[in-house]
N, C-alpha and C positions, 0 to 999 in steps of 0.2 A: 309490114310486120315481119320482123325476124325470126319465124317459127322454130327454127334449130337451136334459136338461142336459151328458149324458153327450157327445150329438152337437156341443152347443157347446164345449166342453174338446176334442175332434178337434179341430173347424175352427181353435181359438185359439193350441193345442199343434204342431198340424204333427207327432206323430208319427214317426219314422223306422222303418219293419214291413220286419224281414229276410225274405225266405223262402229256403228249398228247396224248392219248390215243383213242382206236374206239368207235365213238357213241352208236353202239349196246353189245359192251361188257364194258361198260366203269365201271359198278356199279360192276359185278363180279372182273372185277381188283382191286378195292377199299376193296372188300370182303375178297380178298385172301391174301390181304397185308395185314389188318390189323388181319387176323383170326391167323395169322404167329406171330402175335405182333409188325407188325411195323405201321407207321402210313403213307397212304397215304394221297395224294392232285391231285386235278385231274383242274389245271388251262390254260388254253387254249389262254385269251384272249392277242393278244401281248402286253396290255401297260401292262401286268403283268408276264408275263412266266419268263423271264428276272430276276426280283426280288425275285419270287419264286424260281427257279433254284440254285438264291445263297443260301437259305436257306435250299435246301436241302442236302442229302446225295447219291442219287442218281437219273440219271433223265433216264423213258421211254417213248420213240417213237414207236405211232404206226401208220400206213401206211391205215390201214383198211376202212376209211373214210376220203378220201382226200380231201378239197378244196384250193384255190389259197391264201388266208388266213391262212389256216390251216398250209400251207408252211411253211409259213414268220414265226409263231408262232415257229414252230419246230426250225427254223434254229438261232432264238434271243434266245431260251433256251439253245441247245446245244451250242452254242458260249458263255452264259453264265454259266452252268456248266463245259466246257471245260477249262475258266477262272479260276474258284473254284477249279478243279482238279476233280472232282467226277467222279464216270463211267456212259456211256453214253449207254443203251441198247436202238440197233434199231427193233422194227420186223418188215421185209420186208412183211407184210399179203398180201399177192394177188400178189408180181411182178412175173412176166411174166405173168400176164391173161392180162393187158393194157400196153400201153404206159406212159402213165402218172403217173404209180407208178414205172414203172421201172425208166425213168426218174426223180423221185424226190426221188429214194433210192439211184440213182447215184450221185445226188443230195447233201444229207446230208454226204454221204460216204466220197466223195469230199473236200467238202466246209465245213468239220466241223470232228470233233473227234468224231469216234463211235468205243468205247470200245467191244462191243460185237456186233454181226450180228445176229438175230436170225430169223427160218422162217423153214417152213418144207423140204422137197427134195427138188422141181420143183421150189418153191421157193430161194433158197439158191443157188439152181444152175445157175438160171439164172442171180443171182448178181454177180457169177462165172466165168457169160460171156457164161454160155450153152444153146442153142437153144429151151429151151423148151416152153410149155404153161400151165400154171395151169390152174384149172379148178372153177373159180371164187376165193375162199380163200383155196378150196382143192388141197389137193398133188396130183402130176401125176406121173408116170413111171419117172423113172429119169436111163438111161443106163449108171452109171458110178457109180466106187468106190466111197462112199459116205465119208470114212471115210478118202480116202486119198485127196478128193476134200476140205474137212472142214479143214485138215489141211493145203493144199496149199493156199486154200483164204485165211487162216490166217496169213497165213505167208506173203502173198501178202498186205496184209491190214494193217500187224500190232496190230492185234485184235484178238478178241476170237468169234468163227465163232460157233453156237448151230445148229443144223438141228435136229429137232423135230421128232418123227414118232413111229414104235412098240421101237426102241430101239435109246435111244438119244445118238449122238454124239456132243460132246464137245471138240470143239480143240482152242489151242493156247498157246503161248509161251513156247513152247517148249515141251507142254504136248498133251494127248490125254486121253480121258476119254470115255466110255459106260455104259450107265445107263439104266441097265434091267429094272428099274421097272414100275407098271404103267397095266392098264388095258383097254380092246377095249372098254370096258364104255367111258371113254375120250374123245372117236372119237364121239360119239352119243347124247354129249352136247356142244353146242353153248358155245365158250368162253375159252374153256381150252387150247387154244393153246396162245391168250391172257393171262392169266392168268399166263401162266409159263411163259412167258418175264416179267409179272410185279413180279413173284417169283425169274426170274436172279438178276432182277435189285435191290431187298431187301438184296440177300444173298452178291450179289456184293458191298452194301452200306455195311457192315460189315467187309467185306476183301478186298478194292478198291488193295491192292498189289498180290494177287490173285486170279484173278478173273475164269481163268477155274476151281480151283479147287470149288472155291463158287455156281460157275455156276452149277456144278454136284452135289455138295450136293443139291443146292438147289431143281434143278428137281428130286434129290432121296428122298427128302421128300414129296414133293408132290406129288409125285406119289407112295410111300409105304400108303399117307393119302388117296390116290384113290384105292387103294386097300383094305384100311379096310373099306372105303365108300361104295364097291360093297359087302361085305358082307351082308351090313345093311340095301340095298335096292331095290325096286324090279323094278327100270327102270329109265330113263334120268332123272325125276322131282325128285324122292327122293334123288339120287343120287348124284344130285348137291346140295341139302339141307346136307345130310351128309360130304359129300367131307367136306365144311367148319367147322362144329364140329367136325371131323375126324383131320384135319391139327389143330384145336386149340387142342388137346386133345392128339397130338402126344408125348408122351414121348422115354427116351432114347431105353428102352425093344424094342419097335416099333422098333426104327431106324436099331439098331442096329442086330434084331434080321431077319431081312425084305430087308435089302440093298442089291442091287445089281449090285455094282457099279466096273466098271474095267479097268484097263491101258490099 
């Protein structure tokens, strides 16, 4: 897989990435799309989600600040990029810590097209249907094959199933993907697990015909840009100020010489 390629089709395309996204990371998502080249929108309100949806190229949902509004908003966008054809990235942020997010991931899963499922273990597992409980938006213990669980849900779903964590699994149609790269920096800033749903949703606006293989470049870029970001910084504040000039600044030597991504 030619992961640089996938980065230069962003830069060229300009993308347009709808979200409904979380109140406390919603500005970092706007950051990381466009530090990549594409061009985010972050519209919420229902007489508009709808309209905007059509207009874009790909649209993310996130789970992480829910209200009964917040809903309805999600579910008129997805039925209108589903309309369009675009791919639909949902991250399940938080299901299994409540009831009310697992129910409204079950929700959107249902009652609408979600291209991608993305969310860390504890997360991913309990949309799985496994018993567990995350620990507000952190991952917990999860006692099962991770990688053969991402690709049963996806097969079960029809979709391409991310579970986040030291080493990303990416499953669906028919593939299976691991993406070494990436550093425990990641875990010690607010947002980056955000951040890489609204980086699926960019690379998957580029190749909506294949989306695991998009999906993995996409997080091997981002996370080769989080590793030249920990060189150049000495804690979570600079860090996250780097990451962003690090991802605009990535060229092909980076990618290529840094990826570590595998079947």
């Amino acid at each position: 897989m030619d992961i640089y390629s996938y980065l230069v089709s962003v830069r060229e395309s300009q993308p347009l990435v709808h979200h409904l996204t979380n109140w406390v990371t919603i500005y970092d998502c706007a950051q990381v799309v466009k530090s990549f080249g594409a061009s985010p929108v972050m519209a919420h309100a229902p007489e508009e989600v709808a309209d905007m949806a059509s207009l874009a190229s790909a649209l993310v949902l996130n789970i992480g600040t829910l209200t009964t509004e917040f809903i309805a908003s999600m579910k008129l966008a997805a039925r209108a990029a589903n309309k369009k054809g675009i791919p639909v990235v949902l991250d399940v942020c938080g299901a299994g810590a409540t009831a009310f997010r697992d129910d409204t991931s079950f929700e959107l899963i249902g009652e609408t097209r979600i291209d991608v499922i993305k969310g860390n273990a504890s997360e991913v597992a309990r949309i799985a249907g496994e018993r567990v409980r995350t620990r507000g938006v952190d991952a917990c213990e999860v006692d099962t094959d991770l990688r053969e669980m991402a690709v049963s849900l996806a097969r079960e779903r029809n979709c391409t199933v991310v579970i986040t964590g030291k080493e990303d699994i990416v499953a669906g149609d028919g593939q299976s993907f691991i993406v070494g790269n990436g550093h425990d920096m990641m875990s010690r800033v607010v947002g980056t697990g955000c951040m890489a749903a609204s980086v699926i949703g960019t690379f998957a606006a580029v190749a909506p015909g294949d989306i695991p293989s998009a999906a993995a470049a996409g997080l091997c870029c981002f996370e080769v840009a989080a590793e030249l970001a920990v060189e150049r910084s000495g804690g979570p504040g600079t860090f996250k100020e780097r990451l962003f000039d690090c991802i605009y600044l990535l060229n092909k030597e980076h990618v290529e010489s840094m990826q570590r991504v595998a079947r």
